[in-house]
N, CA, C and O atoms as CSV, one atom per row, in Angstrom:
chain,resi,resn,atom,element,x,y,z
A,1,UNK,N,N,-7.592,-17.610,-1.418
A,1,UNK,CA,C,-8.012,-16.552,-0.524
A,1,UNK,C,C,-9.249,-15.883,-1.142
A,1,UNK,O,O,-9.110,-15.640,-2.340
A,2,UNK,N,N,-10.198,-15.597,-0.710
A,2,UNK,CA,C,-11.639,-14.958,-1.166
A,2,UNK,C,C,-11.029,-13.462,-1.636
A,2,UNK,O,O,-9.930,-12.973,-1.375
A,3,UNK,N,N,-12.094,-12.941,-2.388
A,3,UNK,CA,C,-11.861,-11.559,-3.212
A,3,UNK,C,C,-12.350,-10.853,-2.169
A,3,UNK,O,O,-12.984,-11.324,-1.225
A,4,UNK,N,N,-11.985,-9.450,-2.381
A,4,UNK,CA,C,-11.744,-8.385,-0.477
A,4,UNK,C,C,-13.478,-8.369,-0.816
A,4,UNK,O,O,-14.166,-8.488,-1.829
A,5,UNK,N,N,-13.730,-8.149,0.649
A,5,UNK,CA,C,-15.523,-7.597,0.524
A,5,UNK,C,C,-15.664,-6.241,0.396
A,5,UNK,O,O,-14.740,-5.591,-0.092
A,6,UNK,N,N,-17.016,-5.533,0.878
A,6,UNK,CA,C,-17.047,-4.369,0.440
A,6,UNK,C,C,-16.746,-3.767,1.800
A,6,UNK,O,O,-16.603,-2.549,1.694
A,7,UNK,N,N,-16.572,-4.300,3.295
A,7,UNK,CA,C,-16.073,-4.051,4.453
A,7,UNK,C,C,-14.509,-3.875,4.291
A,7,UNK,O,O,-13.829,-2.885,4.558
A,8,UNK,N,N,-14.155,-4.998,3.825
A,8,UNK,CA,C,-12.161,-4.978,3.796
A,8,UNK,C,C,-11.667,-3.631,2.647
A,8,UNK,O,O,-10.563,-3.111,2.808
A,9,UNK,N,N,-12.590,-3.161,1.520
A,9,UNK,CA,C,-12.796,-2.328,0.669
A,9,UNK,C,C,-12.790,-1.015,1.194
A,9,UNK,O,O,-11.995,-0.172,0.778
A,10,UNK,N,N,-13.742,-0.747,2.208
A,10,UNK,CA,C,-13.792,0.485,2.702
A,10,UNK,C,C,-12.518,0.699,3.918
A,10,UNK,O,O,-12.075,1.819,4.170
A,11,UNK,N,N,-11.993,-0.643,4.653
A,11,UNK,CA,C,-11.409,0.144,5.510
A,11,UNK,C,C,-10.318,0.285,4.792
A,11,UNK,O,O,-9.874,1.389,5.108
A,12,UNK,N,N,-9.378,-0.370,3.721
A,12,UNK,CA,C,-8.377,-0.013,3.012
A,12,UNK,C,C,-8.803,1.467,2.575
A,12,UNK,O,O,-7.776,2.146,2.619
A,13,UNK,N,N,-9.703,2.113,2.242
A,13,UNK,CA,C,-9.916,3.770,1.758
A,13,UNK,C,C,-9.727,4.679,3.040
A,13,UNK,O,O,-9.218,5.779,3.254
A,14,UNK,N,N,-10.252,3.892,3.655
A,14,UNK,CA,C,-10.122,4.967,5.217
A,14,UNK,C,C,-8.518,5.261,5.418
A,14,UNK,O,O,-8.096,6.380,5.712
A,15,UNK,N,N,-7.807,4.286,5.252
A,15,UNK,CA,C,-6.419,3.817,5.562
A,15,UNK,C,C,-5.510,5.273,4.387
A,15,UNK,O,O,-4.600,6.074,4.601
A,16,UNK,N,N,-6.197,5.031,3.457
A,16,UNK,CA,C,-5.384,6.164,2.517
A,16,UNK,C,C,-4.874,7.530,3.206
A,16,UNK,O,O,-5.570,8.109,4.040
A,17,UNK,N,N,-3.610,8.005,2.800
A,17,UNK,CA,C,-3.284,9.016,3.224
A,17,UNK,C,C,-4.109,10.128,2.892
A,17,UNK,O,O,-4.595,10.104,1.761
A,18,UNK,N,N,-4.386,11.129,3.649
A,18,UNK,CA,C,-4.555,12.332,2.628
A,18,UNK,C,C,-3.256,13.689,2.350
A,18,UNK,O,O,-2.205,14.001,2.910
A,19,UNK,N,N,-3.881,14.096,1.428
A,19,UNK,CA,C,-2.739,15.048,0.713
A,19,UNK,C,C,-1.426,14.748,0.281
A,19,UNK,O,O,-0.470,15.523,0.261
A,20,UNK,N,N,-1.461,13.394,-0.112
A,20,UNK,CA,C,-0.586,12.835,-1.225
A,20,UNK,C,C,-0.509,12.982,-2.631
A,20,UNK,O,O,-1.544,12.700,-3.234
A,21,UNK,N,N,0.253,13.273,-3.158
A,21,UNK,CA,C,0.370,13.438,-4.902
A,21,UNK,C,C,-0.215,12.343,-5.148
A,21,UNK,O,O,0.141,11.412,-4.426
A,22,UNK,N,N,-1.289,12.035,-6.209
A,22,UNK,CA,C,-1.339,11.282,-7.176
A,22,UNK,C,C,-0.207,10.473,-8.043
A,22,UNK,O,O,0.854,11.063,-8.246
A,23,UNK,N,N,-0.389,9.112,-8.580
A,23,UNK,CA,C,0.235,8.767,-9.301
A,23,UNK,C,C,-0.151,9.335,-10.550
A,23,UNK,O,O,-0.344,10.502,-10.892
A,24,UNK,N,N,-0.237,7.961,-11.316
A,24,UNK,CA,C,-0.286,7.886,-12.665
A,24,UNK,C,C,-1.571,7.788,-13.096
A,24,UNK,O,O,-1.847,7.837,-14.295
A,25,UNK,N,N,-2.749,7.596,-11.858
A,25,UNK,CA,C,-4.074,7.770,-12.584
A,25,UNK,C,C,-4.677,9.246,-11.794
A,25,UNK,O,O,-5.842,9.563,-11.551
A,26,UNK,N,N,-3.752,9.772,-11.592
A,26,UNK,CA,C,-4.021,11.676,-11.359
A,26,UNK,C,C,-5.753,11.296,-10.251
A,26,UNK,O,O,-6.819,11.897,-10.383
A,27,UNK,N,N,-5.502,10.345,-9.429
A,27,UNK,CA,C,-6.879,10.538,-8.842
A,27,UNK,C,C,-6.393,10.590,-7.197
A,27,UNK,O,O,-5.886,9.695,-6.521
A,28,UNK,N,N,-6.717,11.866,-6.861
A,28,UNK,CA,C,-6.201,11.896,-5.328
A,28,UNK,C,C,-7.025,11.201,-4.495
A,28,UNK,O,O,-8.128,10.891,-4.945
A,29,UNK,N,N,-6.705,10.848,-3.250
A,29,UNK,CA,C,-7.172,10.021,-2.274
A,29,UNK,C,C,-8.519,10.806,-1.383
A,29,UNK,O,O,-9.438,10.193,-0.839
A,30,UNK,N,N,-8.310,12.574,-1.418
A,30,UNK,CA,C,-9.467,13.242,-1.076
A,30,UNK,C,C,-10.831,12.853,-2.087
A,30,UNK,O,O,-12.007,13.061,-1.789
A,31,UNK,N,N,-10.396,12.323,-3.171
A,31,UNK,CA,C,-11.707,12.488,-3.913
A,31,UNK,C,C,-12.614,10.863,-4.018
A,31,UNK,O,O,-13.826,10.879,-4.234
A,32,UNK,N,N,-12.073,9.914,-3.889
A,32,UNK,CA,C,-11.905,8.367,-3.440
A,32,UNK,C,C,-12.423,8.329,-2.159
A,32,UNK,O,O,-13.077,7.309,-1.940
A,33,UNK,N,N,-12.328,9.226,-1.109
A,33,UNK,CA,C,-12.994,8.886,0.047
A,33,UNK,C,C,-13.976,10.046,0.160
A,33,UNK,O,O,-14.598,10.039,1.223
A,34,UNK,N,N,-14.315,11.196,-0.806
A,34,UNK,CA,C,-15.408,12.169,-0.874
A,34,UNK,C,C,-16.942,11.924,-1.562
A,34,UNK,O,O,-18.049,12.461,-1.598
A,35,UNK,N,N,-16.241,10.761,-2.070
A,35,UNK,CA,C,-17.504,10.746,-3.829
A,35,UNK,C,C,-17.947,9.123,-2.583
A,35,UNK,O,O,-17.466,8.570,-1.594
A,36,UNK,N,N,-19.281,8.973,-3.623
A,36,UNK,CA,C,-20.383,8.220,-2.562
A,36,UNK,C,C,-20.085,6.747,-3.150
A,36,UNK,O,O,-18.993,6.220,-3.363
A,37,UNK,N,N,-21.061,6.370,-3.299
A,37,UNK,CA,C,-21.209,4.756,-3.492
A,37,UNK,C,C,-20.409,3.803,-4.513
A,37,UNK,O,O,-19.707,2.797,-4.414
A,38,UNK,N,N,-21.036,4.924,-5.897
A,38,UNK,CA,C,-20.788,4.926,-6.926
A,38,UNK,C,C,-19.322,4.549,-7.756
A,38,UNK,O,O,-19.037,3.869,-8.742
A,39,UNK,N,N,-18.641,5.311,-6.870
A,39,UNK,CA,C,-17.408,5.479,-7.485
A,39,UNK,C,C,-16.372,4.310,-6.713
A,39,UNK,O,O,-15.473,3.622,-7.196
A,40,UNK,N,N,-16.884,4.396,-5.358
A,40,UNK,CA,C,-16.494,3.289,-4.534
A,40,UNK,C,C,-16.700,1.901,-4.942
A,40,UNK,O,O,-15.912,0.982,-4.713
A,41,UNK,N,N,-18.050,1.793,-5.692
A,41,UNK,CA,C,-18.693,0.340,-6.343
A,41,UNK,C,C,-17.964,-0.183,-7.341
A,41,UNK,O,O,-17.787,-1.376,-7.586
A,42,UNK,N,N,-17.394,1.105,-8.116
A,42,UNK,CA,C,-16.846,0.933,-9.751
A,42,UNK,C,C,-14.951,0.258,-9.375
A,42,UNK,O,O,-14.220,-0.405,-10.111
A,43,UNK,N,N,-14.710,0.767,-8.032
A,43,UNK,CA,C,-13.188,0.709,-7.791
A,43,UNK,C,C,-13.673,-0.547,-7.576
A,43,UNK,O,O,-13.734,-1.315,-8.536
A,44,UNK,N,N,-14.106,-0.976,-6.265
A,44,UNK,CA,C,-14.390,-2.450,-6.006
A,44,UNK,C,C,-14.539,-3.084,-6.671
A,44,UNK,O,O,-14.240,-4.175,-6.184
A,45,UNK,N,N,-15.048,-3.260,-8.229
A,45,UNK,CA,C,-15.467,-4.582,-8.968
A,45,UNK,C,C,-13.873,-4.289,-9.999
A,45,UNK,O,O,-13.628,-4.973,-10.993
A,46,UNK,N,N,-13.588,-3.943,-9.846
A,46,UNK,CA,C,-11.784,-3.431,-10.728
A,46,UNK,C,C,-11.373,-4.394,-9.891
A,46,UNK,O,O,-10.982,-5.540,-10.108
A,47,UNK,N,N,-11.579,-3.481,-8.436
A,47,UNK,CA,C,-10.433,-4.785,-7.975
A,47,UNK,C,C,-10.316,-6.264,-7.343
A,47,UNK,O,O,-9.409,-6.906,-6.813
A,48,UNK,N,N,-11.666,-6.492,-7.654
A,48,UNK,CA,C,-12.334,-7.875,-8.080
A,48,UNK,C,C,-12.077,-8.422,-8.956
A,48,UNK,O,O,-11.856,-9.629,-8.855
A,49,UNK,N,N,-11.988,-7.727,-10.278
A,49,UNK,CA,C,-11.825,-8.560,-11.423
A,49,UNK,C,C,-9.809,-8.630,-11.183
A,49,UNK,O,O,-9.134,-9.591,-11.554
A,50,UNK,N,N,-9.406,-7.744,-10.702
A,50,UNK,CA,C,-8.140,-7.949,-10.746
A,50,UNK,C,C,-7.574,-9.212,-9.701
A,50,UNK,O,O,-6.825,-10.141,-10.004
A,51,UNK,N,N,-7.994,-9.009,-8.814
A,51,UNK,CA,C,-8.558,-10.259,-7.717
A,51,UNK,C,C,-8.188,-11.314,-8.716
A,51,UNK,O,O,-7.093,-11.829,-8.942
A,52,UNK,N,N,-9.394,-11.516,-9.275
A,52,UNK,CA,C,-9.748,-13.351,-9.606
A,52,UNK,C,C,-8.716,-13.190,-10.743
A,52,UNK,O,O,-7.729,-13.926,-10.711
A,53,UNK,N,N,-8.840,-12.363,-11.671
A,53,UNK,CA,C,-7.610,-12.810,-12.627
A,53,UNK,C,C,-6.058,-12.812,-12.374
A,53,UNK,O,O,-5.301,-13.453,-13.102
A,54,UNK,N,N,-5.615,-12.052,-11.292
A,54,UNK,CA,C,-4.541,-12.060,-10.666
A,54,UNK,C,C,-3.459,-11.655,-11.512
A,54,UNK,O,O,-2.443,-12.265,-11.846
A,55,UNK,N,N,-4.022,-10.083,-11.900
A,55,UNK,CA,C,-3.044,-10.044,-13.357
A,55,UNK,C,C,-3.264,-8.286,-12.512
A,55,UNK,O,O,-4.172,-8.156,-11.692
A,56,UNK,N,N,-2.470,-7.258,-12.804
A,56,UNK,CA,C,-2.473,-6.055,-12.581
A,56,UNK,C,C,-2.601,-4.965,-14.057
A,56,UNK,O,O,-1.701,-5.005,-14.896
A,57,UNK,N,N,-3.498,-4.269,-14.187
A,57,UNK,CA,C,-3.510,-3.644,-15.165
A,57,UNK,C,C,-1.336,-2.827,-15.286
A,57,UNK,O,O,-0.396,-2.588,-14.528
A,58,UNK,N,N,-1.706,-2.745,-16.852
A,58,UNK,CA,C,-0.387,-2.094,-17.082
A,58,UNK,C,C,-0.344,-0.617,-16.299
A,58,UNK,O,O,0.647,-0.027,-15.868
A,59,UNK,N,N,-1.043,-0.416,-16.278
A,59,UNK,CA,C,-0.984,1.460,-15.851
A,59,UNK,C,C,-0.570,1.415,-14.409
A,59,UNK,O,O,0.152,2.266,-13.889
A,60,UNK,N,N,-1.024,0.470,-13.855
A,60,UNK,CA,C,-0.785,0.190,-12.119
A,60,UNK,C,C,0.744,-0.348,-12.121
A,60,UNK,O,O,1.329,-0.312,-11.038
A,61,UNK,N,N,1.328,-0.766,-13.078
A,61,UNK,CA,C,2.962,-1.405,-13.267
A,61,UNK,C,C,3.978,0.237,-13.195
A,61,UNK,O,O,5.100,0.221,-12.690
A,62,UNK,N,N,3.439,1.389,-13.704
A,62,UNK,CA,C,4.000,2.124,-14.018
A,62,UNK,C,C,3.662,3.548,-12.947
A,62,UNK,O,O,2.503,3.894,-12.721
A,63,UNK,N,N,4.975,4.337,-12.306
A,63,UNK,CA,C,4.656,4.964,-11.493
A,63,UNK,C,C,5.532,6.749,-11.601
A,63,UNK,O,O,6.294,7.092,-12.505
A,64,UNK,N,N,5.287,7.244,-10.902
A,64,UNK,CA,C,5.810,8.281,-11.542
A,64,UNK,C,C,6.810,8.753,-10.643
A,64,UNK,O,O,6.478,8.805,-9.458
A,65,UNK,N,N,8.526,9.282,-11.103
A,65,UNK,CA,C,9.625,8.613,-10.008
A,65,UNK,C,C,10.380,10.370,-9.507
A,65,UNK,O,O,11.421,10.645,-10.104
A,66,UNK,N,N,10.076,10.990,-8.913
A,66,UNK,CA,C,10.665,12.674,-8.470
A,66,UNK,C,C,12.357,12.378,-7.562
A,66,UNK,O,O,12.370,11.610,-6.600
A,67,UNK,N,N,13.391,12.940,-7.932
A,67,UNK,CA,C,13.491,13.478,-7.030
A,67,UNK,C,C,13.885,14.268,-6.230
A,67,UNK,O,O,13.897,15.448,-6.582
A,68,UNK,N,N,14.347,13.914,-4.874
A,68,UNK,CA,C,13.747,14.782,-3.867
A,68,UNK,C,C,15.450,15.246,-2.873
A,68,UNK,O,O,16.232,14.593,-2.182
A,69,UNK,N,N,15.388,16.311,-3.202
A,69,UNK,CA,C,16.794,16.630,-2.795
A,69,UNK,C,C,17.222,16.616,-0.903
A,69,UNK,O,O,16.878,17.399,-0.018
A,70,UNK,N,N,17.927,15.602,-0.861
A,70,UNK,CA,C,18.567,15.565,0.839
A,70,UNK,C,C,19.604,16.794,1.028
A,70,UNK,O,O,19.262,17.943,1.308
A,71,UNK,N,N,20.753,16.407,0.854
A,71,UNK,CA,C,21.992,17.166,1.676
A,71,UNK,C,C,22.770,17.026,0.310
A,71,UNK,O,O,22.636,16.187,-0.581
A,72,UNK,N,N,23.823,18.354,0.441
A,72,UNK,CA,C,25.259,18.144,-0.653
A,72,UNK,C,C,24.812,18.812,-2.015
A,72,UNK,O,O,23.654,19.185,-2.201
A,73,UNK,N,N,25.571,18.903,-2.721
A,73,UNK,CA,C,25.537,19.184,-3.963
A,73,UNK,C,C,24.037,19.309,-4.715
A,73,UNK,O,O,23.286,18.340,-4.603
A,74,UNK,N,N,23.782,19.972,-5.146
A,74,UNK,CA,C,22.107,19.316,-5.680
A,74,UNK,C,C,21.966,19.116,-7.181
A,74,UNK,O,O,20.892,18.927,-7.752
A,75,UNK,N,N,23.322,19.186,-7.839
A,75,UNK,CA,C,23.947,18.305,-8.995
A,75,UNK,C,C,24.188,17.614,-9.009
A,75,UNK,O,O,23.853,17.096,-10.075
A,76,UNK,N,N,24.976,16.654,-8.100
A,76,UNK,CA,C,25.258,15.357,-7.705
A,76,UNK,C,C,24.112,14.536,-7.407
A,76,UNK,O,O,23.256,14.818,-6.569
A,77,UNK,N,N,24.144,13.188,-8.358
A,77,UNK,CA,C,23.052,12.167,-8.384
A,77,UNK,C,C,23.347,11.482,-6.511
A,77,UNK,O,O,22.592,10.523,-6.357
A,78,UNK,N,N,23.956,11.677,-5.580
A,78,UNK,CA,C,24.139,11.131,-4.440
A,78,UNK,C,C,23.372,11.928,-3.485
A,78,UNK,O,O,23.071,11.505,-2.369
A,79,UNK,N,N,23.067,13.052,-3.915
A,79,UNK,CA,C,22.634,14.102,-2.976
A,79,UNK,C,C,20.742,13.802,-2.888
A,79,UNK,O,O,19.908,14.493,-2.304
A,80,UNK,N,N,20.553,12.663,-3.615
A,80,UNK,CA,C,18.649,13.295,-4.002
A,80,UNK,C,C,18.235,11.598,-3.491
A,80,UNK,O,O,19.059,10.720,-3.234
A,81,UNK,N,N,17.226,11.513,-3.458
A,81,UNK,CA,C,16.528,10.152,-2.905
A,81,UNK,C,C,14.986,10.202,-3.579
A,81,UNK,O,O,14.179,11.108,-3.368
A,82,UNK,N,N,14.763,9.066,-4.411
A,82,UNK,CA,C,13.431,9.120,-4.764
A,82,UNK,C,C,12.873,8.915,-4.364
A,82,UNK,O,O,13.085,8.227,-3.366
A,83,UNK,N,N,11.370,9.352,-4.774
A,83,UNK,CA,C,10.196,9.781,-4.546
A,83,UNK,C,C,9.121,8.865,-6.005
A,83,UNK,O,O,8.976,9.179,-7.187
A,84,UNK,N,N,8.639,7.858,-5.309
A,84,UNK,CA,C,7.826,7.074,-6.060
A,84,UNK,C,C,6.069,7.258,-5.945
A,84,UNK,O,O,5.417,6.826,-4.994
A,85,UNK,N,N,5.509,7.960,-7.075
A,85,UNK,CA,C,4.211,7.810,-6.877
A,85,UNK,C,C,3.215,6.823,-7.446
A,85,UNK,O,O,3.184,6.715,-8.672
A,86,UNK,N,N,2.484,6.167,-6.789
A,86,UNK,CA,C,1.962,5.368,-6.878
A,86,UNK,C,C,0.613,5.436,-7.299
A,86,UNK,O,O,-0.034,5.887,-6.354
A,87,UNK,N,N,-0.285,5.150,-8.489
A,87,UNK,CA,C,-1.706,4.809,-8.161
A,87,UNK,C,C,-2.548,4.597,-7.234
A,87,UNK,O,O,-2.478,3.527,-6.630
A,88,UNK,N,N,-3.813,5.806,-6.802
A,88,UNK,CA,C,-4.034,5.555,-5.680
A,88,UNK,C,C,-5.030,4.265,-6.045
A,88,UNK,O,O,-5.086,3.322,-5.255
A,89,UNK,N,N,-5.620,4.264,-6.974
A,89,UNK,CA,C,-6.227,2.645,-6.746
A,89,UNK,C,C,-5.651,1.532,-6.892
A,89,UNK,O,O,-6.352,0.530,-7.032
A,90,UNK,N,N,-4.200,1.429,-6.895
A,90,UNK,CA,C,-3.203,0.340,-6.456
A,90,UNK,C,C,-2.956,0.631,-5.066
A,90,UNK,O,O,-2.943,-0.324,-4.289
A,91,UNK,N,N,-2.771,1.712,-4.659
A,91,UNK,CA,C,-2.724,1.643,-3.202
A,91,UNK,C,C,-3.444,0.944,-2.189
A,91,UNK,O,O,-2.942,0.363,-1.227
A,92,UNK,N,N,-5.087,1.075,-2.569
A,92,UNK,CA,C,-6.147,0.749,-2.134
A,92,UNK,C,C,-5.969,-1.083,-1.982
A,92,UNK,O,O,-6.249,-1.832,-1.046
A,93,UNK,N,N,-5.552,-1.276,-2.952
A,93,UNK,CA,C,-5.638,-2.860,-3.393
A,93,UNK,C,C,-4.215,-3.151,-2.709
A,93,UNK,O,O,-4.057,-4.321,-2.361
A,94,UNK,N,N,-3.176,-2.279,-2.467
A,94,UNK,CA,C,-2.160,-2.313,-1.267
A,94,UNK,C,C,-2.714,-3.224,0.085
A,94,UNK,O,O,-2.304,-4.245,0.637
A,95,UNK,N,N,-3.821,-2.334,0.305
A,95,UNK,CA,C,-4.006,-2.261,1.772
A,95,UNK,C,C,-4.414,-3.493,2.538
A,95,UNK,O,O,-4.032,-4.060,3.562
A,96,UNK,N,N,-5.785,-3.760,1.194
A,96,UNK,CA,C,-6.391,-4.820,1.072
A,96,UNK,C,C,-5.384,-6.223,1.281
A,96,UNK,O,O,-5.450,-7.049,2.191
A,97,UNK,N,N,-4.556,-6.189,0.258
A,97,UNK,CA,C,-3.440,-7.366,0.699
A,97,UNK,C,C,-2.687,-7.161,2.170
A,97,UNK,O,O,-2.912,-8.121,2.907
A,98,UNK,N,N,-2.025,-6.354,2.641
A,98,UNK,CA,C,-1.672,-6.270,3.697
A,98,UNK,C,C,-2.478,-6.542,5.163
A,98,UNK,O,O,-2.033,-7.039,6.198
A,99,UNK,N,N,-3.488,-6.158,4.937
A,99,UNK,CA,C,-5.026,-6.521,5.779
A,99,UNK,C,C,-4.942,-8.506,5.984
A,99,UNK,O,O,-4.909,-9.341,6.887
A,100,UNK,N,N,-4.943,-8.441,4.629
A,100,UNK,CA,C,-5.000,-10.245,4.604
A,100,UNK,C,C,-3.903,-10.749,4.947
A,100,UNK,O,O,-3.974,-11.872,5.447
A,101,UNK,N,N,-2.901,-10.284,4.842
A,101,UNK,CA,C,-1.392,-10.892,4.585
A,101,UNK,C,C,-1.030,-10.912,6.417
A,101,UNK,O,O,-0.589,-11.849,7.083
A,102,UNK,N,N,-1.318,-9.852,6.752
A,102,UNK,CA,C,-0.820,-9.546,8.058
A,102,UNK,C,C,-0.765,-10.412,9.293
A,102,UNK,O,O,0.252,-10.380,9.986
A,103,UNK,N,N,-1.905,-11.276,9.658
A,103,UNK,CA,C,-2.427,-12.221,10.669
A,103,UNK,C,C,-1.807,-13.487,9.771
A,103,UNK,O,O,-2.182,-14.526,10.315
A,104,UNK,N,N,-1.245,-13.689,8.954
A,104,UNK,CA,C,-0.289,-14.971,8.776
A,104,UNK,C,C,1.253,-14.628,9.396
A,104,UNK,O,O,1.969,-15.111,10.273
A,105,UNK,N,N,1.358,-13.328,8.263
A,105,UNK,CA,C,2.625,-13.131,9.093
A,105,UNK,C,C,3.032,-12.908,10.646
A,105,UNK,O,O,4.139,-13.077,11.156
A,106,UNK,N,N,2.274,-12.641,11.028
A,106,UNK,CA,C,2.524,-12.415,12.788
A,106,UNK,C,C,2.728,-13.732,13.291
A,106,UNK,O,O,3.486,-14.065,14.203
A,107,UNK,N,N,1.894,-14.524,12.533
A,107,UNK,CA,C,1.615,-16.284,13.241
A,107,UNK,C,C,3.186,-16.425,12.696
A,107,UNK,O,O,3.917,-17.046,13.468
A,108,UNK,N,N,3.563,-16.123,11.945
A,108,UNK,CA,C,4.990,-16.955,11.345
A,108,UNK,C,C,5.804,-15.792,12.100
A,108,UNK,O,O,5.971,-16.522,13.077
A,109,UNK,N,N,6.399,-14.704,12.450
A,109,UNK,CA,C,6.842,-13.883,13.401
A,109,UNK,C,C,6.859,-14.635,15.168
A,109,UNK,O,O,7.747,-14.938,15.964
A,110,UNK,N,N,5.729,-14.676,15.160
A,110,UNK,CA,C,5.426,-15.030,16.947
A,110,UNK,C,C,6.146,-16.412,16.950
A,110,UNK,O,O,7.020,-16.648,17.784
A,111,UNK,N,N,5.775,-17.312,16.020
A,111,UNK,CA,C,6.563,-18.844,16.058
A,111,UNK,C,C,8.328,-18.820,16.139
A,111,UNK,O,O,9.021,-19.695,16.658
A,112,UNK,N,N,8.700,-17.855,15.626
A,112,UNK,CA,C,10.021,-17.674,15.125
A,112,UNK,C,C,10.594,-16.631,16.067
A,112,UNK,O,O,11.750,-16.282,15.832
A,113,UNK,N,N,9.735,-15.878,17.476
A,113,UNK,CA,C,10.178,-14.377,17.818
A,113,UNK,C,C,10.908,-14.959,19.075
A,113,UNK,O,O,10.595,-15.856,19.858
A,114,UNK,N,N,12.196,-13.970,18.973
A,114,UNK,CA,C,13.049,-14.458,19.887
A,114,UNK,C,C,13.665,-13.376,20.839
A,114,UNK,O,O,13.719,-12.388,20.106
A,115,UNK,N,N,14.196,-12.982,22.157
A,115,UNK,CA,C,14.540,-11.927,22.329
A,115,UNK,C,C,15.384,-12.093,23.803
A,115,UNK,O,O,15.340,-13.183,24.373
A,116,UNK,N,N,16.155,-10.959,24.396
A,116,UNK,CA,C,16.677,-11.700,25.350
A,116,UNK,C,C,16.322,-10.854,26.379
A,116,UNK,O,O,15.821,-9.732,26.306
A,117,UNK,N,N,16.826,-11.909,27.947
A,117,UNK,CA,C,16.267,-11.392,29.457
A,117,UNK,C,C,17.036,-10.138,29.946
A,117,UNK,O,O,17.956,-9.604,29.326
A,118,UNK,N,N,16.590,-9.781,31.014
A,118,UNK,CA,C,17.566,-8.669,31.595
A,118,UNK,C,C,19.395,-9.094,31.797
A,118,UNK,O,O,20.374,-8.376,32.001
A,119,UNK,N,N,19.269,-10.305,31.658
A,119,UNK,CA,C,20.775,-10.700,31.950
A,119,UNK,C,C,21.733,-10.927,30.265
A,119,UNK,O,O,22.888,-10.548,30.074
A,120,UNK,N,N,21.075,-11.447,29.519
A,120,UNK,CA,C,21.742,-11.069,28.277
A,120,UNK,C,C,21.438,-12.581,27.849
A,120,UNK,O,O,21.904,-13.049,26.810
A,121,UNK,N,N,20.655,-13.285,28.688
A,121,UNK,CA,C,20.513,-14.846,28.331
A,121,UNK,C,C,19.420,-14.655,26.737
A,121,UNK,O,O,18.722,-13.663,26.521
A,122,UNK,N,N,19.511,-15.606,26.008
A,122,UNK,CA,C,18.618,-15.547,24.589
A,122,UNK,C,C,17.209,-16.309,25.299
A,122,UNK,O,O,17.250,-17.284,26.050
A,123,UNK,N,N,16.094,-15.656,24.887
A,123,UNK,CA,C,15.054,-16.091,24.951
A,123,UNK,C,C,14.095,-16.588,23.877
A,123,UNK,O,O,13.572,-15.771,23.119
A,124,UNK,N,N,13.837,-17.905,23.776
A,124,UNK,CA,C,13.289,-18.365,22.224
A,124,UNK,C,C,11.839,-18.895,22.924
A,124,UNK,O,O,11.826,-19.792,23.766
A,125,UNK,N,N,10.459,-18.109,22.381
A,125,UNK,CA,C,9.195,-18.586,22.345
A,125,UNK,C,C,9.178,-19.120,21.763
A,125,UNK,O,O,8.135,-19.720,21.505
């Protein structure tokens, strides 16, 4: 598969949430889509080189885990549901794969998608 361009690059940034916590490289997603060329150029060839070597830096392995209290007790480990933060320049490189990944999977979805008529008969495309 070719390394993302600087088109598939930018729309994965657009895609970023805003006003998400930072992970583990404390760099929010307001400042990634605020700052100009530069900083955009420096992410892109990262995740180029991560691209072709197909290896993920260690820091991107490691995420930072909260959590986040539902219902019940709020001593009880049953009561809370985590909260995983992620690197936003792993995110970015998220998107990028999903971008690519996506138009295979649909082709393998649509081949396989099955559903049924108003009468309850099974319908297989």
């Amino acid at each position: 598969m070719p390394e993302p361009s600087a088109f598939e690059f930018e729309l994965a940034i657009e895609k970023l949430k805003s006003h998400k916590s930072p992970g583990i490289d404390q760099i929010p997603a307001e400042l990634i889509k605020a700052e100009g060329r530069s900083i955009h150029y420096e992410i892109h060839n990262l995740i180029i080189s991560i691209w072709n070597n197909e290896e993920l830096p260690e820091e991107w392995k490691e995420l930072i885990s909260i959590p986040i209290y539902k219902m019940g007790d709020k001593i009880e480990y049953g009561s809370c549901r985590g909260l995983s933060l992620l690197p936003t320049t792993y995110k970015i490189l998220s998107n990028i794969l999903l971008s690519k990944l996506t138009p295979y999977a649909e082709e393998i979805i649509w081949y396989h998608h099955c559903g049924f008529d108003a009468t309850g008969q099974l319908l297989i495309t």
